[in-house]
BATIRO-670961 format. One record per residue: x negated, y, z negated of N, C-alpha, C in turn; residue in one letter. Coordinates in steps of 0.2 Angstrom, whole numbers, plus 5000, padded with zeros to 4 digits. Atoms other than C-alpha are relative to their C-alpha. Layout:
% BATIRO-670961
XYZXYZXYZa...
END
This chain:
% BATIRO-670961
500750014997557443585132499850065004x500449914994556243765139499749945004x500850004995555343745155499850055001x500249954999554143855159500450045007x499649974993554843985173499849965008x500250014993553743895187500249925000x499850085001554243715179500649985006x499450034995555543635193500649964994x499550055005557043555183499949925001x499850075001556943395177500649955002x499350015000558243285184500349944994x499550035005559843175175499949945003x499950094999560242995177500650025007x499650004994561543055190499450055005x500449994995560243165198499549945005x500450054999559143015199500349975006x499650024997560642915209499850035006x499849954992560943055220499250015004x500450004996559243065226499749955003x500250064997558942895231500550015006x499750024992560342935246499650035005x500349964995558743025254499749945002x500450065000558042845256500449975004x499550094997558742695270499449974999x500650044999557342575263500849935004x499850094998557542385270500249984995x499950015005558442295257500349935001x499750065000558942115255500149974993x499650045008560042035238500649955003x499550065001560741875237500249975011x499850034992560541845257500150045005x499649954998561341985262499550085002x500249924999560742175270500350044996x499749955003561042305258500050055004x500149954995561842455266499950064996x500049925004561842595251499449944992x500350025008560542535235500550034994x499849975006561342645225500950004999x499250025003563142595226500049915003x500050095000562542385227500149994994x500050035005563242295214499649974996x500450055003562042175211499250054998x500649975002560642335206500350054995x499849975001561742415197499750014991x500250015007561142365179499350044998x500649965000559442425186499950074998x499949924998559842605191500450024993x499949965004560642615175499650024995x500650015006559042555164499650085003x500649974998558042685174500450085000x499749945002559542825174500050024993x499949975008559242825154499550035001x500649965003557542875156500050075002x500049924999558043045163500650044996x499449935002559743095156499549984990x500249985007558643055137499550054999x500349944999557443195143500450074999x499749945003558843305142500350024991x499750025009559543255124499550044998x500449965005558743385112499949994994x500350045007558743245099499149975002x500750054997557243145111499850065006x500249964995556743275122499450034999x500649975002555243335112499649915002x500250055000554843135113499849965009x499950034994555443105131499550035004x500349954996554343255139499550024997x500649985004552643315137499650085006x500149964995551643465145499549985003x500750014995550443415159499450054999x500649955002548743475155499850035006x500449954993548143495174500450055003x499549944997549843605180500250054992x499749965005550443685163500849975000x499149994999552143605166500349944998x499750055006553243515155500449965006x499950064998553443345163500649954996x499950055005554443185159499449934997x500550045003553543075148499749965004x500050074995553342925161499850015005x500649974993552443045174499550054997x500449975002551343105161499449974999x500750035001549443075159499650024994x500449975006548543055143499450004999x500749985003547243145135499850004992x500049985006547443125118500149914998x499850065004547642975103500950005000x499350005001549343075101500449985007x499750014994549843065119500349904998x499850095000549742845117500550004995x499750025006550542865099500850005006x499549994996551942955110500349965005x499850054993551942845124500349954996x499650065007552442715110500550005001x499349995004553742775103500650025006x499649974994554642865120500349925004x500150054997554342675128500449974995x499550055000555342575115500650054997x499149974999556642725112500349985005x499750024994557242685130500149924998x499850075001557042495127500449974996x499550015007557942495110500949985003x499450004999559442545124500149965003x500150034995558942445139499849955001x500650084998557842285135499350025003x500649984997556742355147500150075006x499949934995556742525157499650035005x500449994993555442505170499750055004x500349934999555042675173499350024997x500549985007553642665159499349985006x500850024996552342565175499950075002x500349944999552442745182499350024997x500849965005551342825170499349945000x500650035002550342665167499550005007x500650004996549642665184500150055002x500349934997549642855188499350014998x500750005002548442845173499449955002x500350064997547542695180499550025005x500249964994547342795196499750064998x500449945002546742965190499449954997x500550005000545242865183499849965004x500550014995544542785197500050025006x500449964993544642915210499550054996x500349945005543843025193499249955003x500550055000542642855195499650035008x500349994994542442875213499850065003x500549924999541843075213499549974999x500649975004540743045201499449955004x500550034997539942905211499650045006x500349964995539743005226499850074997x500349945002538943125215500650105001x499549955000540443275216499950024994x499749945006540843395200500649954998x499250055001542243315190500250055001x499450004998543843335195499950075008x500049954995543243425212499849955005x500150044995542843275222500849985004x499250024995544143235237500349954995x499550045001544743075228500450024994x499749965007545243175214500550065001x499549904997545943335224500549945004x499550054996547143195234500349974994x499550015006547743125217500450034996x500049955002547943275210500550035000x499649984997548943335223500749965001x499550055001550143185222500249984995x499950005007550243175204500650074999x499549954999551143345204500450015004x499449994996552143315218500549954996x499750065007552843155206500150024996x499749975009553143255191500350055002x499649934998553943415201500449975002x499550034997555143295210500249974996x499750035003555243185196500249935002x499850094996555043025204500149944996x500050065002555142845198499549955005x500550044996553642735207500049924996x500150084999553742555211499249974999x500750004997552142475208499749935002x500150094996551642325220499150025000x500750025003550042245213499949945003x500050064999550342075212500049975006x500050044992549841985230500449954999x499750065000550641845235499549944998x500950045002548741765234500049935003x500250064998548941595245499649964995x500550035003547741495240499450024995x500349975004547141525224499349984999x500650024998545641445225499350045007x500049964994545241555240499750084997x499949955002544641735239500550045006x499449984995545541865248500049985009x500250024994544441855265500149955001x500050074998544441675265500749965001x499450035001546341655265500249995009x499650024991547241545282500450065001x499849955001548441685280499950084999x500149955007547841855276500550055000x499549965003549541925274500149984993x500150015007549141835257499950054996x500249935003548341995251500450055003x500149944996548842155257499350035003x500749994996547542225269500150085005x500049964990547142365284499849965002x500250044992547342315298499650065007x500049984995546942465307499850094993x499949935004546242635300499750075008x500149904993545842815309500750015003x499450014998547742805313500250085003x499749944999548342955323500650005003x499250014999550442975320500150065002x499749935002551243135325499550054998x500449955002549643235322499449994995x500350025011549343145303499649945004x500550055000547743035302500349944992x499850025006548142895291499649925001x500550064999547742705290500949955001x499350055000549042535294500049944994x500450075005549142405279500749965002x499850065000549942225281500049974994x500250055006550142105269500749984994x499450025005551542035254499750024992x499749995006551742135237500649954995x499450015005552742005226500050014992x499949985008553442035206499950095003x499949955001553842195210500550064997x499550005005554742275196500550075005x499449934998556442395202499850035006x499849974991555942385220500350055005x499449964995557542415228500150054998x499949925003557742585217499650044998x500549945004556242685215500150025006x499949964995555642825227499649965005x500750014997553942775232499849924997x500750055004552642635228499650015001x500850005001551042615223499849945001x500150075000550242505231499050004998x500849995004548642445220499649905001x500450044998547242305222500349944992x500050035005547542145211499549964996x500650045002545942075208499550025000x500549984999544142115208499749995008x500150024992543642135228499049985000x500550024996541842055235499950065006x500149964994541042175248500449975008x499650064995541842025261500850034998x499449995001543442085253500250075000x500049935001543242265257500750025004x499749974998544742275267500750004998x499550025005545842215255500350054993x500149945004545242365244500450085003x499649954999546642475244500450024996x499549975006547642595234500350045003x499749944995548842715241500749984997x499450034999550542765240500650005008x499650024995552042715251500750025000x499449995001553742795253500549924999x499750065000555042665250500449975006x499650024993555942675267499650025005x500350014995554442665277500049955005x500150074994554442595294499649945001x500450064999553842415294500049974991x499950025007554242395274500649964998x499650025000555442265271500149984988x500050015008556042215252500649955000x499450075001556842045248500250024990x499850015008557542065228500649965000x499750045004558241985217500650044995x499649965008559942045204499650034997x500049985010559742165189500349984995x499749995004560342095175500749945003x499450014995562142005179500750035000x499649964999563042135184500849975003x499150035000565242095184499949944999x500050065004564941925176500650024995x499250015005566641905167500050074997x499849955001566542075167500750064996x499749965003568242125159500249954997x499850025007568241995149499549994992x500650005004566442015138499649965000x500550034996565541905146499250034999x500649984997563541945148500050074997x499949935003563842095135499550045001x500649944998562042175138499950005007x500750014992561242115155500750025007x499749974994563042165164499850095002x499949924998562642355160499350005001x500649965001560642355158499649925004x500350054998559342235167499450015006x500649994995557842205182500049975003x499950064995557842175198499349995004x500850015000556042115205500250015007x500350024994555542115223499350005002x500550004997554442045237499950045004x500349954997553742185245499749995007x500450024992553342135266499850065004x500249934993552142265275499849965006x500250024995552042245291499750075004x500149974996551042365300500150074999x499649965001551642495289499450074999x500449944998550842685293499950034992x500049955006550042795278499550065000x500249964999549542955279499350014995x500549985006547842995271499950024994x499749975005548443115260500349974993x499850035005548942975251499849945000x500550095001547742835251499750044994x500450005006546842865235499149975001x500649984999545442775241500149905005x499950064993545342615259499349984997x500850034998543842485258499650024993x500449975005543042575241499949924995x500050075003542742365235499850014992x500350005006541642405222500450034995x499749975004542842515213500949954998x499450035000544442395214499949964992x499950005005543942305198500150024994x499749945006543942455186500850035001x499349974999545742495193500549964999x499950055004546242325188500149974993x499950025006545742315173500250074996x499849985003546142475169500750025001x499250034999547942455175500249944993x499750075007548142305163500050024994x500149985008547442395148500650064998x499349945001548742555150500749945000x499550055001550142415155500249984993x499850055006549842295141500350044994x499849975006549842435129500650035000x499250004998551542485136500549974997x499650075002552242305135500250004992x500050045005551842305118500750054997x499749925000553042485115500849955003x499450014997554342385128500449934994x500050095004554242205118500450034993x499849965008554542325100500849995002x499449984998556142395108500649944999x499750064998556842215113499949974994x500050045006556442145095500450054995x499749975005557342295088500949975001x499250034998558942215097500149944996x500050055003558742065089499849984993x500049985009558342115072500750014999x499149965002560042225072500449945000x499750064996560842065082500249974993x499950045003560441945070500150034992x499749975007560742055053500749995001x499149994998562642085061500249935000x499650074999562841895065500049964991x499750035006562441835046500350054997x499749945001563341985040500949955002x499650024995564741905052500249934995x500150095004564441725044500350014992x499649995006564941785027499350004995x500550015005563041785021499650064999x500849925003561841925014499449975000x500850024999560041885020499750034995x500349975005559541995005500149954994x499950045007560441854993499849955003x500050064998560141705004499150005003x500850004999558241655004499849975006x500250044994558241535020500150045005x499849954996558941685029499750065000x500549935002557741825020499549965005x500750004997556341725027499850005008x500250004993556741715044500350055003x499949894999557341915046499350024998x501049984999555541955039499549965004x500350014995554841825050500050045007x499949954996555641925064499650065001x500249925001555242095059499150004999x500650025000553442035055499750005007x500050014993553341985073500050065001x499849934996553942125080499750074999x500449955003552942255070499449994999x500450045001551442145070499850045008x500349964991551142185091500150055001x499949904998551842375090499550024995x500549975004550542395076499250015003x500750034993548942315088500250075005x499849964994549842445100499850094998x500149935005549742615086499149995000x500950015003547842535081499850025008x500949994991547242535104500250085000x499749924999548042715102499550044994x500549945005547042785087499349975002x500949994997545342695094500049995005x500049964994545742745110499350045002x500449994995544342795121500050045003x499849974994544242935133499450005005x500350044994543542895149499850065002x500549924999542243035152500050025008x500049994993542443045172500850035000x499549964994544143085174500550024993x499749985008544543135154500649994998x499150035005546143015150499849944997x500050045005546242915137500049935000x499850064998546042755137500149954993x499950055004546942625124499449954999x500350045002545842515113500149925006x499650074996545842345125500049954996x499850075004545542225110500650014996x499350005000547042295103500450005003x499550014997547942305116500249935001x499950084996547642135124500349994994x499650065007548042035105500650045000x499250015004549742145102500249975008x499750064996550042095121500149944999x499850054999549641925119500449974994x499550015007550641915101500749995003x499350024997552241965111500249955003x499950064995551841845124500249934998x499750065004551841695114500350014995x499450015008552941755100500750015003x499449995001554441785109500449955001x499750035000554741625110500349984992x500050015007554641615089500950075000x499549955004555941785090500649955001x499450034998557141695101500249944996x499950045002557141545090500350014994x499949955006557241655074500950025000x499349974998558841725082500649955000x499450085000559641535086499950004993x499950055006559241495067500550054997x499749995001560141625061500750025001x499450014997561541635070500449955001x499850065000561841455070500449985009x499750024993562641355086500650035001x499449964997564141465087499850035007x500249944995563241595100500149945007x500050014992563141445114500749945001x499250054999564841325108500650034999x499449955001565941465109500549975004x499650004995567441445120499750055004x500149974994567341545136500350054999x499749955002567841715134500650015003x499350014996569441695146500449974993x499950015006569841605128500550044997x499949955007570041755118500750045004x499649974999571341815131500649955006x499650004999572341675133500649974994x499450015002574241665124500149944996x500050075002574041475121499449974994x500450005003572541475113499750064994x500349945003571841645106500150014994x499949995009572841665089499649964997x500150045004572341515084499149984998x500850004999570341515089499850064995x500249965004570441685080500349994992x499850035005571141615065499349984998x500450055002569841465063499450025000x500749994995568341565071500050064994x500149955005568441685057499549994996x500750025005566941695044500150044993x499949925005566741865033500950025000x499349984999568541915029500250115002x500049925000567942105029499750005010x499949984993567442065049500249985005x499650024996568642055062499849935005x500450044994568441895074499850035005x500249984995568241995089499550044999x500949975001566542095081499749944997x500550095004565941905073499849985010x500150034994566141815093499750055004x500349974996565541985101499450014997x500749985002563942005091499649935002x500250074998563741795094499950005007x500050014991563941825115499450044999x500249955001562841975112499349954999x500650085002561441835106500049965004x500150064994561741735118499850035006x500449974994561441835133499350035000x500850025000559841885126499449964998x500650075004559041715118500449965006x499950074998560041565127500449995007x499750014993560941625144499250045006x500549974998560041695158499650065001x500649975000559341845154499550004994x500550025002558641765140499549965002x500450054997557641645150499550075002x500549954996557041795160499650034996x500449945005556441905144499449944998x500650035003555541745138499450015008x500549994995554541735158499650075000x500049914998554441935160499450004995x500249995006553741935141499349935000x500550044998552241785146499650025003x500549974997551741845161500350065003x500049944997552242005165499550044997x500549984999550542125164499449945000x500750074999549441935166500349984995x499650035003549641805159499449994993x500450015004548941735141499250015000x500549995000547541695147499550035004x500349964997547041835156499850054996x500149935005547241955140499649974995x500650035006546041805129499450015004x500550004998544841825142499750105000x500049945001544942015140499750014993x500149975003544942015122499249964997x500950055000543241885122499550065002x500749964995542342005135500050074996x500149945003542742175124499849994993x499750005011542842115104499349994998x500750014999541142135098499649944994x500250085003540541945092499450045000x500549994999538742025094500050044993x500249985005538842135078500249964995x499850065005539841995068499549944998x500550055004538341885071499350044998x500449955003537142035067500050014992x499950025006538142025050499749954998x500250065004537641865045499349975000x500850025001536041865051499650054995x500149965003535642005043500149984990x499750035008536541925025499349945000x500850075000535141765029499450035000x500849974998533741875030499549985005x500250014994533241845048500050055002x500349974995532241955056499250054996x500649945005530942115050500450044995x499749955004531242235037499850075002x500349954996531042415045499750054994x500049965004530342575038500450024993x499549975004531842635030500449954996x499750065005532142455021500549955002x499650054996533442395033499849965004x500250044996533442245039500249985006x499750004992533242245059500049955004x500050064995533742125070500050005004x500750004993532742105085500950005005x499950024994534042115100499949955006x500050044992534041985113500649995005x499350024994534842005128500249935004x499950044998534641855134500349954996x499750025005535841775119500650045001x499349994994537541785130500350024992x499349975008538441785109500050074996x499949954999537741935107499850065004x499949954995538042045121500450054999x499449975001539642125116499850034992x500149985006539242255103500450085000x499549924998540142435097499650024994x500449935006539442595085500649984995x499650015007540942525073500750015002x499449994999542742555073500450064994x499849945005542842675056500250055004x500149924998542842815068500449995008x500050004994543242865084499349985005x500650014996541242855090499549954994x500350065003540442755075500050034994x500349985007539642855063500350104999x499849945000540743025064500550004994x499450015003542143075053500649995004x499250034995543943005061500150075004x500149954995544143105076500550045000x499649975002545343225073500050055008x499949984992544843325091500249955005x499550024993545743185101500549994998x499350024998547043135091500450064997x499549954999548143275094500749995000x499350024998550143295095500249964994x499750055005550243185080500550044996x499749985002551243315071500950015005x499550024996552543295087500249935000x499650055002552543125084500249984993x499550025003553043115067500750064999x499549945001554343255069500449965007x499550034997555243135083500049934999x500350094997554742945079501149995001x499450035000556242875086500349924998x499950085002556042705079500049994990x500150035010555542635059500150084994x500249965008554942805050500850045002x499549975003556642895055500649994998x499650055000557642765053500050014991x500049995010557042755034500150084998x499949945001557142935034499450054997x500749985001555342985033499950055005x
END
């Protein structure tokens, strides 16, 4: 992989390690004070999910996939602190998102990007409101500045969104508590010189807490003027005085560890934390934007629409597991899914699935949208939301797909202490045998292998994660109602009934009324990138880079 001469070096999965010993965050697992993150056990499946994303920027097989060049510096970044301007860019972000996942389940690093982009457009939003020049307004020169500090250093950002929310009935101001939200409590702050502001309050579902550099801390709901003080975006080192972080395990790391136990979730996994500010100082230089209420909205929803689009890239990854999984286990069984039609049909069910919501993910990526204030792309949201909420409720359909073919063996196994004791072992691998062509101990390991990710604990987790991790269903049907345009579909039909005038030019026009809430929601068409153009060929770019690395289906068949 070149960098340009002025490029900084990317770092490895061990550089990554190594730079967290510049950190003593607060740190709490299993009860306990963490005195090193990065030599704890119990995060250990984390740091290795989030070290693939940097040693595959090295690899010169995924390196054209993993790394992109930043359009505001010139400087070749990793994928995951890059910001798009292109169709090709999202196709990219796809494919780089479930390459990592394919190894990982989930590789965490990928919220970076979704809220850097998120950010760059509503400080772009916030120039332009206060009438600035694009990309010359302070809230844009303070992002700006921070973006390229995060791509030269090559950071990994935590992102605390999610409030704890009290009383959800309640809005922010009106909570008994208001360490329910996060909040200032105190701004014009003078530390040491630096003017900055104080925020309080409870971040929880914060993914890979204990192990990133920084967080970003962003608003999670739409703020009231009443709620101005709630309105906050900014980032936060992670061993800031007054930050504390309660997590949870990644993954379950040395669970029957030398005996095969927990085959995936010992090496790869997620550890979530609650995020506690108390009173925690932030330089201004890294607020993004304090009290701006009316903009906290658009930063919301445009976080969820990059996310979801994400998810949908992360979700492929993790059905790619369980496609191979359950191919190997009837393979294992002594049957061929290609000759056995109860088993064809629910391997094409699977793959269906699974390429059903990564496709929804390629369609928000070619009618992608570029967001005219701060020129990044933004993912279709009615494609996004449906292949989000497809994964959402279908993972429960993959995971069952996987028990049918696999059959009861995966969770009525013996215990893998079993397979290495002396009184028992011969015999189990004897009986336990299937295919003659495959050994017992690649038949019961591909079985355990299924079971850790459908039927033990980190199956449970994948189905929660995969529900409501970026909202829940019905926050992405309420998404896809308010964007999907019912207003022209019933313009169809009125239009077929001969309701309305007939215009000059012979067509017949139907009278607009706004006050007909069914059609409010309308769009210039979907043929195109703008309605009535030929297919936009000036955004979507790169695409010759993406099929010259897809890391997943076209190079797989050899396309």
């Amino acid at each position: 992989m070149h960098q340009a001469a002025d490029t900084p070096p990317l770092m490895t999965g061990a550089d990554y390690r190594e730079s967290l010993r510049r950190y003593q965050p607060r740190v709490f697992v299993d009860g306990r004070k963490v005195d090193s993150v990065v030599d704890e056990p119990a995060f250990q499946p984390g740091l290795n999910a989030i070290a693939l994303t940097y040693d595959f920027a090295h690899q010169p097989r995924y390196a054209p996939i993993m790394t992109a060049v930043q359009h505001s510096s010139g400087k070749r970044v990793n994928r995951l602190t890059h910001i798009n301007t292109s169709s090709g860019d999202l196709l990219n972000k796809l494919e780089a998102v479930r390459l990592i996942c394919q190894e990982t389940g989930c590789a965490q690093r990928y919220l970076t990007q979704d809220a850097m982009n998120a950010i760059g457009q509503v400080t772009a939003r916030i120039d332009d409101a206060n009438g600035a020049p694009r990309g010359q307004g302070e809230a844009t020169g303070r992002y700006l500045d921070y973006l390229h500090r995060v791509q030269d250093q090559d950071l990994t950002l935590g992102i605390a969104m999610t409030d704890a929310k009290g009383d959800r009935s309640r809005r922010p101001h009106q909570q008994a508590n208001p360490d329910s939200y996060l909040h200032i409590v105190e701004r014009n702050v003078l530390r040491d010189g630096v003017r900055g502001i104080l925020i309080s309050g409870a971040k929880a579902i914060v993914t890979a807490a204990p192990y990133v550099h920084e967080l970003l801390v962003m608003p999670s709901r739409n703020m009231l003027q009443a709620d101005a003080d709630f309105a906050v975006c900014c980032a936060v080192a992670i061993d800031a005085p007054g930050l504390t972080i309660v997590a949870r395990p990644a993954g379950r790391p040395g669970e029957k560890l030398e005996h095969g136990a927990a085959l995936f979730s010992r090496k790869y996994g997620q550890s979530t934390g609650v995020c506690l500010f108390d009173r925690v100082f932030v330089p201004m230089e890294q607020v993004f934007y304090a009290g701006e209420w009316e903009h906290s909205g658009h930063l919301t929803y445009s976080y969820a629409t990059h996310h979801r689009h994400t998810c949908i890239a992360a979700r492929a990854g993790f059905g790619d597991l369980l496609i191979g999984a359950s191919a190997m286990i009837c393979e294992a069984n002594g049957l061929d899914p290609g000759a056995e039609s109860h088993l064809r049909e629910q391997m094409v069910e699977l793959i269906t699935i699974t390429e059903s919501f990564f496709a929804c993910g390629v369609a928000a990526s070619v009618y992608a949208k570029l967001d005219a204030p701060s020129g990044i792309m933004m993912p279709d949201p009615v494609f996004a939301n449906i292949g989000k909420l497809l994964l959402a409720t279908k993972i429960y359909d993959m995971h069952r797909i996987a028990h049918t073919v696999s059959g009861g063996l995966i969770v009525t196994l013996p215990g893998p202490d079993e397979d290495h004791n002396p009184e028992t072992a011969a015999k189990l691998s004897e009986v336990l045998r299937a295919n003659p062509d495959v050994p017992y101990e690649q038949r019961i390991e591909v079985a355990r292998f299924i079971e850790d990710l459908t039927a033990g604990y980190q199956g449970g987790w994948y189905s929660v994660i995969s529900l409501h991790g970026g909202g829940s269903p019905a926050a992405m049907k309420q998404e896809i109602w308010r964007n999907y345009p019912v207003g022209n579909k019933v313009e169809l039909v009125e239009r077929l009934l001969e309701r309305g005038v007939v215009g000059a030019d012979g067509e017949l026009a139907v009278p607009h009324d706004p006050a007909r809430a069914i059609t409010r929601n309308r769009q210039p068409g979907q043929c195109c990138d703008t309605g009535c153009t030929p297919p936009g060929q000036a955004v979507m770019v790169d695409l010759p880079t993406v099929a010259a690395t897809l890391p997943s289906r076209a190079r797989a068949a050899g396309h």
